[in-house]
VOGU-3710 file (C-alpha; in Angstrom, 3 decimals, decimal comma):
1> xxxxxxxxxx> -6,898/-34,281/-9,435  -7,177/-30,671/-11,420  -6,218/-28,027/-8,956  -9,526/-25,661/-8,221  -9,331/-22,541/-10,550  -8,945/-19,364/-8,112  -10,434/-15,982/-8,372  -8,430/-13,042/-9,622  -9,306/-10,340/-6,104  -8,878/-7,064/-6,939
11> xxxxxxxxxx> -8,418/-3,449/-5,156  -7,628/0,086/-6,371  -5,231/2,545/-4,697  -6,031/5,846/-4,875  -2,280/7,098/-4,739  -2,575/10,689/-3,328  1,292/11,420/-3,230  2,735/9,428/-5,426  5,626/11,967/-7,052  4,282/11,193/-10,985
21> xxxxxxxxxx> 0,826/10,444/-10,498  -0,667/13,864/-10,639  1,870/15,508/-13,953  -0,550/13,515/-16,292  -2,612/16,340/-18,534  -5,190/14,065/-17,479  -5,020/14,315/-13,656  -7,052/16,186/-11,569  -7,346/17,410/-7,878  -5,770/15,585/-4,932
31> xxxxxxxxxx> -8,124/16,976/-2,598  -11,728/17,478/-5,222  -14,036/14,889/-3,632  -14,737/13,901/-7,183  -11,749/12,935/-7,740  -11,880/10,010/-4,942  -15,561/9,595/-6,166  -14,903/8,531/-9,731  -12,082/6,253/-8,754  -14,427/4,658/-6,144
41> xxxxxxxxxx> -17,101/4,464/-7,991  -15,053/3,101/-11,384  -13,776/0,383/-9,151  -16,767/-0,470/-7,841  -18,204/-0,981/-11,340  -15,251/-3,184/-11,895  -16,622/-4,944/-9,342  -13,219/-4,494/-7,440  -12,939/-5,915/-3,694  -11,844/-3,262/-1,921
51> xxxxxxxxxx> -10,949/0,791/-2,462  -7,606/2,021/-0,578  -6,424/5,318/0,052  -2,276/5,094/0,965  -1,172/7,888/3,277  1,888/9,950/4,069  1,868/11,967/7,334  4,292/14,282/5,933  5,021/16,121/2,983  7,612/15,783/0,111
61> xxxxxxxxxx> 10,217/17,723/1,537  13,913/18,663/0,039  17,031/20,754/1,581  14,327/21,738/4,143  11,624/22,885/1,795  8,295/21,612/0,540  9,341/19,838/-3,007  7,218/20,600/-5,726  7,835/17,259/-7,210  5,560/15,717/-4,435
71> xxxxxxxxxx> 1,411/16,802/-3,907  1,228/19,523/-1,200  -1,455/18,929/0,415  -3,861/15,506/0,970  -7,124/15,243/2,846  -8,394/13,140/5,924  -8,423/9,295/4,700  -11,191/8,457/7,579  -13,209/11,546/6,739  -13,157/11,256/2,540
81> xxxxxxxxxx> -14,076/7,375/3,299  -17,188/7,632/5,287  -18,340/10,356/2,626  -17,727/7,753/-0,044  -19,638/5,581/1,578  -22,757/7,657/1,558  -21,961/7,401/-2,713  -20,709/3,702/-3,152  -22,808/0,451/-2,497  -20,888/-2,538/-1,803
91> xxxxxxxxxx> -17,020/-1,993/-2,920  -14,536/-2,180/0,213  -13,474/1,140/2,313  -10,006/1,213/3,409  -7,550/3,290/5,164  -3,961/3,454/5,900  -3,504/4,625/9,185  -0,348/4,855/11,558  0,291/2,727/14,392  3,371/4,124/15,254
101> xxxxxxxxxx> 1,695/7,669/16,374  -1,544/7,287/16,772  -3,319/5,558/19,679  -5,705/2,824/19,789  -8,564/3,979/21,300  -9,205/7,164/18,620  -8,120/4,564/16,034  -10,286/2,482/16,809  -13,303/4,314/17,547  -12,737/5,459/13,837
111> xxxxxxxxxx> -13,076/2,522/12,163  -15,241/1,164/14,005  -17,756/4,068/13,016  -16,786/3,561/9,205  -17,865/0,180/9,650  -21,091/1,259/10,650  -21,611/3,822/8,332  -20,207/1,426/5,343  -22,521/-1,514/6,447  -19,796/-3,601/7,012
121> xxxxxxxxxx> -16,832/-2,553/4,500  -14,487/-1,132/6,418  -10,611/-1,981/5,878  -7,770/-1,017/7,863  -4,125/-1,022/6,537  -1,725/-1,543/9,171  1,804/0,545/8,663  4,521/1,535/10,758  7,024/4,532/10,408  10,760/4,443/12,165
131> xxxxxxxxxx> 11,910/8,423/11,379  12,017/10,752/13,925  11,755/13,448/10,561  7,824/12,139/10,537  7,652/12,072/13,874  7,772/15,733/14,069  4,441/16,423/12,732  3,374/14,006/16,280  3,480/14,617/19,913  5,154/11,953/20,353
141> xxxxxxxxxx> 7,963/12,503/17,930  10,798/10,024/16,681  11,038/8,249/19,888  10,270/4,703/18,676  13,698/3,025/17,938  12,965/1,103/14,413  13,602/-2,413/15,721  10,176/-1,938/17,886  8,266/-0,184/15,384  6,226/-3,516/14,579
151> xxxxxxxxxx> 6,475/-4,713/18,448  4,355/-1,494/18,931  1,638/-2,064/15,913  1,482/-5,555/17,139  0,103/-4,341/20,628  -2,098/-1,362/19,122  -3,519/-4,259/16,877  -4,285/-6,510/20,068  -5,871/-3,417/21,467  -7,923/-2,006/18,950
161> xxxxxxxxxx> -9,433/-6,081/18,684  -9,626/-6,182/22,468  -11,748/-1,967/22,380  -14,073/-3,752/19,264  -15,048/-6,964/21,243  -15,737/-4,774/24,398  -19,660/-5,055/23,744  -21,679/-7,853/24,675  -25,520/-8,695/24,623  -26,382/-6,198/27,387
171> xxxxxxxxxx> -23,711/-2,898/26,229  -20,362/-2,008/26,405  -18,279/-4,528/28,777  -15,260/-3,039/30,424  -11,882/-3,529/28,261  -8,382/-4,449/29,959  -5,021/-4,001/28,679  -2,076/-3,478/30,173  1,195/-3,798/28,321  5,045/-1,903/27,238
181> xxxxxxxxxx> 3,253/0,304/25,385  -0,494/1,259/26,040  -2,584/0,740/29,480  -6,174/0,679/29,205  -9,020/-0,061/31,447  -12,496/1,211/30,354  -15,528/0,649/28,452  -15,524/1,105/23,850  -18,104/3,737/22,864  -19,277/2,283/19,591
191> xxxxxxxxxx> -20,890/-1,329/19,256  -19,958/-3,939/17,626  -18,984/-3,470/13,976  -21,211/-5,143/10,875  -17,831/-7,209/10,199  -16,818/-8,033/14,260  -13,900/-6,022/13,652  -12,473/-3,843/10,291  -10,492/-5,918/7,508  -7,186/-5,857/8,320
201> xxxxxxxxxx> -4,181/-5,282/5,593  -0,761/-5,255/5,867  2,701/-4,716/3,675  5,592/-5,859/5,846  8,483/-6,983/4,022  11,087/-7,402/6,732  11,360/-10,609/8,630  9,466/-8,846/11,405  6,954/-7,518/8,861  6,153/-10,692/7,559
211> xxxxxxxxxx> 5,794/-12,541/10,572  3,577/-9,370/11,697  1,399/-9,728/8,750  1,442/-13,128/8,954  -0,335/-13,566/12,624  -2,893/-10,250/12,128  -3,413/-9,273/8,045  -5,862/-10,508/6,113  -4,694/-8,948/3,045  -0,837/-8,560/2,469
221> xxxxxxxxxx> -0,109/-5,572/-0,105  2,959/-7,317/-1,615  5,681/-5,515/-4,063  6,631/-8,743/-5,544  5,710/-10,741/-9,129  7,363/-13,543/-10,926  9,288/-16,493/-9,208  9,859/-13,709/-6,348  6,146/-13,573/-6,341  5,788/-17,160/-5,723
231> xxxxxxxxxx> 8,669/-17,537/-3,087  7,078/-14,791/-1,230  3,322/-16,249/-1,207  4,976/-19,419/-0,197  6,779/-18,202/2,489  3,868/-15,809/3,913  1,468/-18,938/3,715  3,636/-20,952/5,475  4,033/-18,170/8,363  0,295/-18,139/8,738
241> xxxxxxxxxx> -0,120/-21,521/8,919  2,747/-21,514/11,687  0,324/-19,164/13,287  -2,638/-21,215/13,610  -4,548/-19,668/10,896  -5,666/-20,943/7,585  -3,306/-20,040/4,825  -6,244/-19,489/2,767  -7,665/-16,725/4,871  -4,815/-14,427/3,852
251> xxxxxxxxxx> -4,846/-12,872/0,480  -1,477/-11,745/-0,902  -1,868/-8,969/-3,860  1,083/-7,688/-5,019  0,088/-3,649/-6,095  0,772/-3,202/-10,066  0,393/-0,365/-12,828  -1,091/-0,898/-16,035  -0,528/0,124/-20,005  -3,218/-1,253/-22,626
261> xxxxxxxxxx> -2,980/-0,927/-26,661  -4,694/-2,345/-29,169  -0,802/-4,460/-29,989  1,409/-5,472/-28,010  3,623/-2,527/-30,076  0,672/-0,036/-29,537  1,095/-1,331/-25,862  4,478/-0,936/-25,736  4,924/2,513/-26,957  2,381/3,804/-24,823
271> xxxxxxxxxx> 3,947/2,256/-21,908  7,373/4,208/-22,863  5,429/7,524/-23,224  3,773/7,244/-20,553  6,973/6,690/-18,319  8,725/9,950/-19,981  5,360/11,718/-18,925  5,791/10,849/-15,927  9,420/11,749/-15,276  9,521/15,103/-15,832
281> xxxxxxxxxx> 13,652/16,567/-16,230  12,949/18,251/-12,518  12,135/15,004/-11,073  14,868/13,019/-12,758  17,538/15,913/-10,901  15,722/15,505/-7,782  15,913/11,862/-7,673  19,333/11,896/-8,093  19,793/14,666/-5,707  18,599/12,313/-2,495
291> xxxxxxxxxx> 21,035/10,217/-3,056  24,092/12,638/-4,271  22,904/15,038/-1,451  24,190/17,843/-3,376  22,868/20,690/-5,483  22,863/18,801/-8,673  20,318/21,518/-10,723  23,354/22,322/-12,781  23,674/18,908/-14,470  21,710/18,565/-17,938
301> xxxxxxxxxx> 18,788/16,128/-16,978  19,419/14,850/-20,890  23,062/14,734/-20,113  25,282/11,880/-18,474  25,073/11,517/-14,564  27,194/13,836/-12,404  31,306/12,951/-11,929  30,932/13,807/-8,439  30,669/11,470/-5,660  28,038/11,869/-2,812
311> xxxxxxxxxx> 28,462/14,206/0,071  29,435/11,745/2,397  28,393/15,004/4,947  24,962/14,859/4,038  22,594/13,061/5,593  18,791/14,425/5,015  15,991/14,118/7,505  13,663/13,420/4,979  15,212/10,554/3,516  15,981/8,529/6,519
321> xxxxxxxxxx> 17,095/5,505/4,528  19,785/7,241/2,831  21,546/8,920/5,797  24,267/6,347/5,177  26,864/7,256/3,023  28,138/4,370/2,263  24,896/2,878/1,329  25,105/5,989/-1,118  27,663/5,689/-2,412  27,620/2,242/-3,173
331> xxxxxxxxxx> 24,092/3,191/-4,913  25,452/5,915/-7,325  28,421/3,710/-8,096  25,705/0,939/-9,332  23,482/3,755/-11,389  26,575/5,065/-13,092  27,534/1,283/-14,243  24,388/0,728/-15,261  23,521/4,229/-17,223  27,199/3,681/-18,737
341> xxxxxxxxxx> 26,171/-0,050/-20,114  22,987/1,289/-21,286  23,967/4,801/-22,526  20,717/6,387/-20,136  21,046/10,211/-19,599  19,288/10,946/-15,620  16,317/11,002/-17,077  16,489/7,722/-19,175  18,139/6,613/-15,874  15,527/7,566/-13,866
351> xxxxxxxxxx> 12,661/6,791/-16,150  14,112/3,073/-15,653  14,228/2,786/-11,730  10,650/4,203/-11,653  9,210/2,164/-14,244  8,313/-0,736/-12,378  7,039/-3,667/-12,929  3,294/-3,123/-14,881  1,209/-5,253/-17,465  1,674/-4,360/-20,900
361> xxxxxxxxxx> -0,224/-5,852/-23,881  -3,613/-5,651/-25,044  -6,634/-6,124/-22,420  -6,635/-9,810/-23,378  -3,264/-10,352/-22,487  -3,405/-8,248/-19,371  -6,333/-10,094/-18,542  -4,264/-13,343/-19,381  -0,689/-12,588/-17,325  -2,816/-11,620/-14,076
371> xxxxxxxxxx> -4,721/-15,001/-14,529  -1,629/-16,904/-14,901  -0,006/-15,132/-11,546  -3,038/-15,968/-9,542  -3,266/-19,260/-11,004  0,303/-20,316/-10,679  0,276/-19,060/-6,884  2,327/-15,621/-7,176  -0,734/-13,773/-5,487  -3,959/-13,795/-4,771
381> xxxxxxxxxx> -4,842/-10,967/-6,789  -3,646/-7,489/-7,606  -3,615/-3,850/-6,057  -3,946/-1,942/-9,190  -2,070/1,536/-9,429  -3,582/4,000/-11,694  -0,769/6,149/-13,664  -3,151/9,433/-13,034  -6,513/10,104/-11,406  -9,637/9,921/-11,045
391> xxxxxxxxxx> -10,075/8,307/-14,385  -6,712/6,423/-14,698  -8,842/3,069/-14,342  -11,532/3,699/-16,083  -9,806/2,006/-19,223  -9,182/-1,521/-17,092  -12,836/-1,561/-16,127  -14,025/-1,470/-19,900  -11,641/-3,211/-21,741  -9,469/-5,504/-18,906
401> xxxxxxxxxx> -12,067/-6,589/-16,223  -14,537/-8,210/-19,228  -12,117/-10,448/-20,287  -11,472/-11,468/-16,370  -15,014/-12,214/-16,244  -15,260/-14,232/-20,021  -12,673/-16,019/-18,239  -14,542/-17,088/-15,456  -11,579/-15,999/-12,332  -13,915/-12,504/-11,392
411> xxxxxxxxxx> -17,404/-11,533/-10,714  -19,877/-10,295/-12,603  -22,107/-9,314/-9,700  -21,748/-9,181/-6,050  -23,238/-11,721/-3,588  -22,059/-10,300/-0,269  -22,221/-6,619/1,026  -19,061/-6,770/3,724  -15,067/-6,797/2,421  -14,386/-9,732/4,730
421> xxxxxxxxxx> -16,754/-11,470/2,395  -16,083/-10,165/-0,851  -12,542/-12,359/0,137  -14,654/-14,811/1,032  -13,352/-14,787/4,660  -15,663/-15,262/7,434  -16,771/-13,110/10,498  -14,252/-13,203/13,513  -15,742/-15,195/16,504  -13,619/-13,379/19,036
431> xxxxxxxxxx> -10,505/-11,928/19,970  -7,504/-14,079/21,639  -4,441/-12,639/22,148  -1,630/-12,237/19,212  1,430/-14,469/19,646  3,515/-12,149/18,097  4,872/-9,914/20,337  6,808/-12,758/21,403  7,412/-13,943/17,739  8,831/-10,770/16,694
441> xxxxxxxx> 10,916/-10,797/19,636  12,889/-13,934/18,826  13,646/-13,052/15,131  16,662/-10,988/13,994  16,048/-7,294/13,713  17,094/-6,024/10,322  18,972/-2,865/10,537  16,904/-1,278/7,542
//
């Protein structure tokens, strides 16, 4: 029996700190509603499932100042949604917002009202942060130790769910909770949402983070292609399965750049220019420089990679994964062997570590590899990364998403107005409960 052809799903992130997005001649303003406009509106032409907007609580900082390598300054994700709802139609609404410092009731309330105001296409990404160096910017600071950073988002998920059932057919009901990290015991101000409750999208990684994602996402942003891609989707599915849900009400889209040519040489060059745009010499010193945790603007960015070891002193607030120094360490001794095998300069270096992992090749074969991922179960579909904005995916749309639809695996039109069912999902029918407090309890705790 042939196996059912799948549809290619597809979302756009409007990356509003990414450190190389915004050098493109191309690029304009992080915070020009336009510039969210155009990409929302080019996906939506694309006939894309869903619009997300990442988020970073704090700025690019480095030796204790704001780094000019990052975006200073990024605007309200809930407020720049519901005004992009007043200007879109049908293409999905979503925002990444904390559940490690915010609380569930304001949360909540939020998205609930983007629902509203969307008619249904409100998404929520789910994400967690462990450093106290964030936590500065919050009242309640760095006090979350990061073993029960997801032990925490699993309880604000339970309660946000619990706040958007808390109307039935004669008003607002009163709402319970009582648990280790939030007591409530009152009645939701909005009613119930065009979609039950908001879409709900995840990125965990960890064991905890899958297992997370696994018992509340219906959309896991995934970092992972080829056989890695597979092993993952097979291993997620399973978890939801484990958790009583159907494996195919969880989409899994790994999030990918692009470079199109009219060859695959065409491709190919532009793809390498487009990677030494991005990686300006300042950038390449300063990537090195988190690790190093030194001063390292004397070096020639053209030139081989410093002869000095790390400081195994520093250990920058801002980079809480590299506070280790042996972790560093063990890190520049691995770029030196490799830049020596390959003869890179730091910027060649660099250029390489950032490069990723995106389609090249003409739009057909673009069109072709993402078919063949979805098709061979490495994903559901694809979070697609635009190398500058607003019109970074304006190119996809014309020349990529036709041959998608020639190809029968994406829509031409829309036939539902909600996200849940652009996946095809259907409408909650109530809340019970998450099991995984006490699943993430039981599994080992990574250290990073």
């Amino acid at each position: 029996m042939n196996k059912p052809v799948k549809q290619v799903h597809l979302a756009a992130l409007f990356p509003v700190n990414h450190m190389t997005t915004w050098r493109d001649p191309r690029a304009g303003s992080q915070v020009d509603f336009a510039s969210y406009a155009h990409l929302a509106r080019t996906a939506e032409r694309g006939r894309f499932d869903a619009f997300l907007l990442a988020d970073f609580p704090r700025l690019v900082e480095h030796r204790g100042q704001v780094s000019d390598v990052g975006v200073a300054g990024q605007l309200d994700q809930i407020t720049v949604l519901s005004a992009l709802a007043s200007v879109t139609d049908r293409i999905g609404l979503a925002a990444t917002v904390n559940a490690t410092f915010n609380e569930p009731f304001d949360v909540a309330r939020k998205l609930a009202t983007l629902d509203h105001l969307s008619g249904g296409r409100c998404g929520w990404n789910v994400v967690t942060t462990p450093d106290a160096w964030t936590g500065e910017n919050f009242r309640r600071g760095g006090y979350l130790p990061h073993a029960d950073r997801y032990l925490r988002a699993a309880e604000f998920v339970d309660v946000a769910r619990t706040l958007w059932g808390g109307w039935g057919p004669h008003g607002a009901t009163r709402s319970h909770h009582e648990g280790p990290h939030f007591r409530i015991d009152g009645r939701f101000t909005v009613p119930t949402c065009p979609q039950v409750h908001p879409f709900t999208i995840q990125a965990g990684d960890s064991e905890q983070g899958r297992e997370f994602a696994a018992a509340t996402a219906e959309m896991i942003y995934s970092r992972h292609l080829g056989m890695a891609g597979q092993a993952f989707y097979a291993d997620v599915k399973r978890r939801v399965a484990r958790h009583g849900r159907s494996p195919e009400h969880v989409k899994i889209m790994p999030g990918v750049s692009f470079v199109l040519g009219d060859s695959a040489e065409d491709a190919r060059e532009n793809a390498a220019l487009a990677q030494r745009r991005a990686v300006s010499p300042q950038l390449a010193v300063w990537y090195l420089e988190r690790t190093w945790g030194r001063d390292l603007s004397a070096y020639d960015p053209d030139g081989p990679l410093p002869d000095i070891d790390p400081d195994p002193e520093a250990a920058p607030p801002e980079w809480p994964g590299l506070a280790d120094a042996a972790v560093r360490s063990r890190r520049a001794e691995k770029w030196r062997a490799l830049a020596a095998e390959q003869h890179l300069s730091i910027r060649e270096l660099v250029m390489k570590l950032t490069a990723g992992r995106p389609f090249i090749g003409t739009p057909a074969r673009v069109a072709e590899q993402m078919n063949d991922h979805v098709q061979s179960d490495g994903a559901d579909g694809f979070v697609l990364v635009p190398r500058y904005a607003p019109g970074g995916l304006d190119e996809f749309v014309d020349r990529v998403v036709p041959e998608l639809q020639d190809r029968g695996v994406l829509r031409t039109e829309y036939t539902g107005r909600t996200l849940r069912g652009h996946f095809g999902l259907p409408a909650p029918t109530g809340h019970q409960p998450s099991s995984i407090l006490s699943t993430i309890r039981e599994v080992e705790r990574p250290s990073t």
